[in-house]
C-alpha positions in Angstrom: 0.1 96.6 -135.2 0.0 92.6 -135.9 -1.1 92.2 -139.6 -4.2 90.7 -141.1 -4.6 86.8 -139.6 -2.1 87.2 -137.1 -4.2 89.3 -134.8 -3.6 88.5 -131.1 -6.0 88.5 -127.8 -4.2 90.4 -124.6 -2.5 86.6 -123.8 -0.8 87.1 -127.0 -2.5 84.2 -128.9 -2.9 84.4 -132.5 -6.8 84.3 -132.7 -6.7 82.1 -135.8 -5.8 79.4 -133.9 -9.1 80.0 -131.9 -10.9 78.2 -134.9 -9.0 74.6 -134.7 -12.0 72.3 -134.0 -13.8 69.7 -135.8 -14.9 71.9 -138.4 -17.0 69.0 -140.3 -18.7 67.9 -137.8 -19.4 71.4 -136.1 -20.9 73.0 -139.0 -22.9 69.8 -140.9 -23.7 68.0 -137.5 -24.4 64.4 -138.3 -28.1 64.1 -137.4 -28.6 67.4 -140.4 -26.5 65.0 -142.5 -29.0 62.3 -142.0 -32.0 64.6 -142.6 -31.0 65.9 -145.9 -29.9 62.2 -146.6 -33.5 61.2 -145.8 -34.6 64.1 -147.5 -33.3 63.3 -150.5 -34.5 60.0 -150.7 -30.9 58.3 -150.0 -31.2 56.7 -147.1 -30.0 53.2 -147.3 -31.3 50.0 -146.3 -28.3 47.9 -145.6 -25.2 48.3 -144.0 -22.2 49.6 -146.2 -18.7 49.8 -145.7 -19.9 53.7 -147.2 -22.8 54.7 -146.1 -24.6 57.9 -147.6 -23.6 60.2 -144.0 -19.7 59.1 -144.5 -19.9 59.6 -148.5 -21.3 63.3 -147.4 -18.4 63.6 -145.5 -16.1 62.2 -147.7 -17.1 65.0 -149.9 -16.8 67.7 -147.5 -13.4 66.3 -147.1 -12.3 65.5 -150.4 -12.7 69.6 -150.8 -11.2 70.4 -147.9 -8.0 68.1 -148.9 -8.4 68.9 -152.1 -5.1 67.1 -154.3 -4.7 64.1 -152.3 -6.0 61.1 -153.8 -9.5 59.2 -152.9 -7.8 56.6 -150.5 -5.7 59.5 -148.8 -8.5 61.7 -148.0 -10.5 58.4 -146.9 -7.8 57.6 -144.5 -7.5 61.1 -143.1 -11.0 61.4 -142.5 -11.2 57.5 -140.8 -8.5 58.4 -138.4 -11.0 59.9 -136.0 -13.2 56.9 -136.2 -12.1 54.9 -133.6 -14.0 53.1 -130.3 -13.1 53.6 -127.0 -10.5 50.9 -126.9 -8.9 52.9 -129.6 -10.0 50.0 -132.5 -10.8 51.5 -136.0 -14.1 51.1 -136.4 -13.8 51.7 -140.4 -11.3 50.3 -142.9 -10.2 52.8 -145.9 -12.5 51.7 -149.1 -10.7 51.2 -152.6 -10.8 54.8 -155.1 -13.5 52.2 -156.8 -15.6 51.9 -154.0 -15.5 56.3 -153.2 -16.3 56.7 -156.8 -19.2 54.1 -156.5 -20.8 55.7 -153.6 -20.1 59.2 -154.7 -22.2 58.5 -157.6 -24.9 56.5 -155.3 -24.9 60.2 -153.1 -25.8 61.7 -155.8 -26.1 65.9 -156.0 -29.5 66.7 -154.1 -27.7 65.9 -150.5 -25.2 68.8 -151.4 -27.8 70.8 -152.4 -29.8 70.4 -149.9 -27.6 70.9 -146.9 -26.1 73.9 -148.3 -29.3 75.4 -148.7 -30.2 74.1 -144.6 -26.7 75.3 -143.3 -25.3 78.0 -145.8 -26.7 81.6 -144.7 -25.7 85.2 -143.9 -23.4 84.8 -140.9 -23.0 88.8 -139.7 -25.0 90.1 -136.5 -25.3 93.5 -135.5 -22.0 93.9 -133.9 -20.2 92.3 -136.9 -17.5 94.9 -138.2 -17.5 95.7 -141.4 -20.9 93.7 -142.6 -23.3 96.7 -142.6 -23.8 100.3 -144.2 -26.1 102.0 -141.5 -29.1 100.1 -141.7 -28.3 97.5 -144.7 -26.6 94.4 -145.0 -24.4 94.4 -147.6 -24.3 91.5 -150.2 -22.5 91.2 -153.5 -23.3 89.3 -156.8 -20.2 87.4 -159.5 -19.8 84.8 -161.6 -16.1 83.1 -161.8 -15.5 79.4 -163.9 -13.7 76.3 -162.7 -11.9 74.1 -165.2 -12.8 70.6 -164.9 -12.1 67.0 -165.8 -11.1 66.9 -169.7 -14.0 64.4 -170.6 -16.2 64.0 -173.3 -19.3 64.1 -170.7 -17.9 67.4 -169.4 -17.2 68.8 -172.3 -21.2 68.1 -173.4 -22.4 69.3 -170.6 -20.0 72.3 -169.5 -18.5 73.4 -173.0 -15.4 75.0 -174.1 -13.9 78.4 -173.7 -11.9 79.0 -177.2 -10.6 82.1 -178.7 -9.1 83.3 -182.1 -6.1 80.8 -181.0 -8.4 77.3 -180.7 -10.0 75.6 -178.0 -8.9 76.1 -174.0 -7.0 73.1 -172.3 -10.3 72.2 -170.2 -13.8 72.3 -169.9 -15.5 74.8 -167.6 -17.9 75.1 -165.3 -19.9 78.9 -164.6 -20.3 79.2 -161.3 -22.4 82.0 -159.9 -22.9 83.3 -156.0 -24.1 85.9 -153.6 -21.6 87.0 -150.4 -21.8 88.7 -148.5 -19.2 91.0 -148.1 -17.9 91.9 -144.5 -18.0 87.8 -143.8 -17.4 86.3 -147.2 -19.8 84.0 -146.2 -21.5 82.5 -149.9 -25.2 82.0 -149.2 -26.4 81.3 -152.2 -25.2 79.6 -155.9 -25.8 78.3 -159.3 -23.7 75.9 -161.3 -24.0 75.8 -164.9 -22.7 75.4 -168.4 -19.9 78.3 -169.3 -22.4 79.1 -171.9 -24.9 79.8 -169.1 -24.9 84.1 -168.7 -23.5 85.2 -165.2 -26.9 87.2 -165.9 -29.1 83.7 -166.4 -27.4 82.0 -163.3 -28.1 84.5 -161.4 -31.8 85.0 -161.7 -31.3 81.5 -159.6 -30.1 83.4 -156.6 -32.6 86.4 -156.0 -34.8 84.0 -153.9 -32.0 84.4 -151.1 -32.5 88.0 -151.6 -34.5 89.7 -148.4 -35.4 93.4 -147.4 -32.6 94.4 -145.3 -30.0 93.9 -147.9 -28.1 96.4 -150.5 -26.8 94.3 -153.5 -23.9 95.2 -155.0 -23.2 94.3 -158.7 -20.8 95.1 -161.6 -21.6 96.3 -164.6 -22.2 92.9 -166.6 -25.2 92.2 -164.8 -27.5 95.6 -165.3 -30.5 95.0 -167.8 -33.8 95.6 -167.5 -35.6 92.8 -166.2 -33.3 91.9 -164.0 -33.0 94.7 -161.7 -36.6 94.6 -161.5 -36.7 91.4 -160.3 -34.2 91.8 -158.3 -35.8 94.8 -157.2 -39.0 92.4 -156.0 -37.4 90.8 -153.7 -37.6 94.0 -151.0 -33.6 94.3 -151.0 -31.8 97.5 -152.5 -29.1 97.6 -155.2 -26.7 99.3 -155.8 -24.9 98.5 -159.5 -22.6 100.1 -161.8 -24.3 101.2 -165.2 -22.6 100.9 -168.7 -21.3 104.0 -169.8 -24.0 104.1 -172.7 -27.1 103.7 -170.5 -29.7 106.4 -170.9 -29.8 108.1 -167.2 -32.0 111.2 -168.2 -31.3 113.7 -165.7 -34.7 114.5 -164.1 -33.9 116.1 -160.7 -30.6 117.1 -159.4 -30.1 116.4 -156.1 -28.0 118.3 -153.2 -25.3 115.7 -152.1 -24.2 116.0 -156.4 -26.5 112.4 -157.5 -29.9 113.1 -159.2 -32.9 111.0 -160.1 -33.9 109.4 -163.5 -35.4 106.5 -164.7 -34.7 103.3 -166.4 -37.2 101.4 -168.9 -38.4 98.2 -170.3 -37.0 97.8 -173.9 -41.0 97.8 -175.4 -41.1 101.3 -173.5 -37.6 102.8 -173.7 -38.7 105.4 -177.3 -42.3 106.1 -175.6 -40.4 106.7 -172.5 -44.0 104.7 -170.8 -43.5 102.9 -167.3 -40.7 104.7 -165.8 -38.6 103.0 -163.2 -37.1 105.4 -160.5 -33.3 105.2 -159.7 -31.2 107.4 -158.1 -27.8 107.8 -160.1 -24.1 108.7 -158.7 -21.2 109.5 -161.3 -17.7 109.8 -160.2 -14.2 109.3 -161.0 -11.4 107.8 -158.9 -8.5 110.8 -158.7 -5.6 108.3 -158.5 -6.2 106.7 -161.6 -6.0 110.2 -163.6 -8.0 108.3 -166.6 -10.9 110.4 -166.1 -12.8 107.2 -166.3 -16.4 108.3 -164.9 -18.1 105.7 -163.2 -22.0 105.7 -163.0 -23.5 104.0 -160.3 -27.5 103.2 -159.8 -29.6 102.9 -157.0 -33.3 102.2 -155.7 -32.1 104.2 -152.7 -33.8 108.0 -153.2 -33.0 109.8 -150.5 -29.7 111.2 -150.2 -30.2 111.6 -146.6 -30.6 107.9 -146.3 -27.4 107.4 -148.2 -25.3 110.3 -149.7 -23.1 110.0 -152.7 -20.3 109.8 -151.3 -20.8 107.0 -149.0 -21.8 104.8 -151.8 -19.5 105.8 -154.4 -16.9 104.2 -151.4 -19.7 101.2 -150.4 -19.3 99.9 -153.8 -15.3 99.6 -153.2 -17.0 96.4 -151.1 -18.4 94.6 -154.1 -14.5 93.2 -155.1 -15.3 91.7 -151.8 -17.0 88.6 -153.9 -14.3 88.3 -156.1 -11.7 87.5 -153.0 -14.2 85.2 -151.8 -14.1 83.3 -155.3 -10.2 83.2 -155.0 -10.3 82.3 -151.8 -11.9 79.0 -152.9 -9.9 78.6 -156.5 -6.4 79.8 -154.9 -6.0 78.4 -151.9 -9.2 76.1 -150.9 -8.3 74.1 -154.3 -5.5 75.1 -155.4 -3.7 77.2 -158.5 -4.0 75.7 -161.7 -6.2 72.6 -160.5 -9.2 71.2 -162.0 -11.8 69.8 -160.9 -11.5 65.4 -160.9 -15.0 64.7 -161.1 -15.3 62.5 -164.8 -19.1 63.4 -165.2 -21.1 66.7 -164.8 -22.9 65.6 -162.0 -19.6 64.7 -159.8 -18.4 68.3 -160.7 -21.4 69.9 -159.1 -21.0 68.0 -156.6 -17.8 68.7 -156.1 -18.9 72.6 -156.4 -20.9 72.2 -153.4 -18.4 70.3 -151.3 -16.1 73.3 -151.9 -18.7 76.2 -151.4 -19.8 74.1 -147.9 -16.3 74.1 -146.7 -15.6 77.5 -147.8 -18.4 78.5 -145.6 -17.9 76.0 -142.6 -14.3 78.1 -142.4 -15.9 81.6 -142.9 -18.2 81.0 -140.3 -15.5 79.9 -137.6 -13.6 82.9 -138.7 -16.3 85.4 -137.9 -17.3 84.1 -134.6 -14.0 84.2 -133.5 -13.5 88.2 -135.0 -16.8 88.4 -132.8 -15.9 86.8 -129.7 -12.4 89.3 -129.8 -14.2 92.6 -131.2 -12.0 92.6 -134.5 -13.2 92.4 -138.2 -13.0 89.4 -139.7 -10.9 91.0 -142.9 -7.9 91.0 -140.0 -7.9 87.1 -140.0 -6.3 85.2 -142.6 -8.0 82.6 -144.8 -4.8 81.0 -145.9 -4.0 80.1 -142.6 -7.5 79.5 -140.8 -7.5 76.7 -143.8 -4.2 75.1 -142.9 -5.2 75.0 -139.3 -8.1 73.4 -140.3 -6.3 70.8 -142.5 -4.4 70.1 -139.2 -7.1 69.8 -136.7 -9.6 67.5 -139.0 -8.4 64.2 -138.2 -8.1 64.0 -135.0 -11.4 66.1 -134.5 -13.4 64.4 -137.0 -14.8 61.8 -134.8 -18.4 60.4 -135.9 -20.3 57.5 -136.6 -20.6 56.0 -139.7 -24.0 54.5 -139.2 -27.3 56.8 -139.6 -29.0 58.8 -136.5 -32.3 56.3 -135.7 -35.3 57.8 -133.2 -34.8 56.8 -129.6 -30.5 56.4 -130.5 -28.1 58.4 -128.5 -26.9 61.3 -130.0 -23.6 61.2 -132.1 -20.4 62.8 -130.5 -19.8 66.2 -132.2 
């Protein structure tokens, strides 16, 4: 059997390699660039050596090369901008002049088109991406280390222990995947004070019927499983150990119902909240650690125990997809170079777009060959990208117009 992202078609072709095209341009097609750009009120009314669609660009770029210096990913991006006589139509700007129109862009662009482009990517025959009728998401949190400023540190804080301060500033960062695809549809960046709780009371608007939201342990309280609750998608999240789970019903597959309650109502026992609740222990470990799941999903027939005592297996899912971005998108050990907190978000977003730009490429191309997109390897769907960008990359600097001809890619 090949292993995971060397899987081959019958002509023996590794089906990574299916994914080499101008990943940039493919996913953020210039004329959405220009829309958020217009959107955002950035639209620019004379001609630059960096206009706001390159700077977007540059970004994307600067995440996907993540390491190299300002001029280097400038260059590799600019070698696809050439005419039809072959003459480069853009000179490589000075690391003063990226960091100028970096902070011209601005965030909101980011923002913006990852909120147009960045979206569930599984269909129906996606392997993997579903339990029966439910599309299943998870929720984390992770932190980046950033530039050791005095702005960041404001902004971002600290981390510090019994032993002093940390090294760097960090950012929280917090997300919904989903987790056959790894595809991040929705985030929050904040300070590392910020809560993975509190971030994530930023993402439930993503949330729609349809979906089963996995979530660890950190993030049960009252009001936000309720919310969360609103939104018309089932959870499914691990319980502390301590929670109250009154046993009011036992059920045949071994779960049984009981309620949860607001805080104000928790001695009166007033306003019960249904949940379904599955306790188990994993057999390997031999710890006799029990584990308590809780669910809006009542009917065992719907979903037995057992099947989601395994489905929540999928929520570590998430925490892949974060490594996938720290580990190998940016790099072990790496911080982020923005100087300022809003270059840091931006930078997030650059990372998260990219990140999802790949994801995306990878699951069509586990579609088009019938395989799951676990079996293809990020690592190297990332370094064929790397490859492929500048010669693919072609564009036009200058900004879609009505009545212009469409730009190539």
């Amino acid at each position: 059997m090949a292993r995971a992202g060397q899987v081959k078609s019958p002509a023996g072709e590794r089906l990574s390699d299916r994914i080499a095209i101008g990943v940039l341009t493919r996913a953020f097609p210039p004329r959405l660039v220009d829309e958020v750009i217009a959107e955002a009120g950035r639209t620019e009314q004379r001609s630059r050596l960096l206009p706001a669609r390159v700077v977007v660009y540059f970004v994307l770029a600067m995440c996907l090369f993540f390491g190299q210096g300002y001029e280097e990913v400038a260059r590799l991006l600019g070698e696809g901008l050439e005419n039809e006589r072959g003459r480069r139509l853009w000179r490589v700007p000075t690391t003063a002049a990226i960091a100028r129109a970096r902070k011209r862009l601005g965030i909101e662009p980011l923002t913006l088109l990852f909120e147009r482009v960045c979206r569930p990517v599984a269909v129906p025959a996606t392997a993997g991406a579903w339990y029966r009728r439910w599309r299943v998401v998870a929720v984390d949190g992770t932190t980046l280390d950033v530039a050791d400023t005095a702005a960041n540190e404001a902004f971002f804080g600290r981390p510090g222990s019994g032993r002093g301060k940390g090294a760097f500033p960090q950012a929280r960062v917090a997300g919904l995947a989903e987790c056959g695809t790894h595809a991040i549809f929705a985030t929050a960046v904040g300070p590392l004070a910020s809560s993975e709780q509190t971030l994530s009371r930023q993402l439930l608007c993503r949330l729609t019927a349809g979906m089963l939201l996995l979530a660890d342990r950190g993030f049960y309280g009252f009001e936000l499983w309720q919310a969360a609750r609103a939104t018309g998608a089932d959870l499914l999240w691990r319980a502390k150990k301590n929670a109250a789970l009154p046993v009011l019903e036992r059920l045949p597959d071994g779960s049984y119902l009981s309620a949860v309650f607001a805080e104000a109502d928790r001695k009166r026992r007033a306003r019960p909240v249904p949940v379904r609740v599955i306790e188990y222990t994993l057999a390997p470990r031999g710890d006799g650690e029990v584990y308590r799941l809780i669910t809006t999903i009542l009917d065992p027939d719907a979903a037995p125990a057992c099947d989601l005592a395994a489905l929540y297996a999928q929520r570590w899912e998430i925490e892949t997809t974060f490594d996938e971005i720290k580990t190998h998108q940016r790099g072990p050990k790496l911080i982020l170079r923005s100087r300022y907190p809003w270059g840091v978000e931006q930078e997030v977003y650059g990372f998260l777009l990219v990140h999802h730009a790949i994801r995306q490429l990878m699951h069509q191309t586990a579609l088009d060959h019938d395989v799951d997109p676990d079996r293809l390897s990020f690592t190297r769907s990332l370094r064929i990208v790397r490859r492929q960008v500048p010669a693919q990359a072609a564009f036009s600097p200058r900004p879609t117009h009505p009545g212009t001809h469409p730009d190539p890619g």
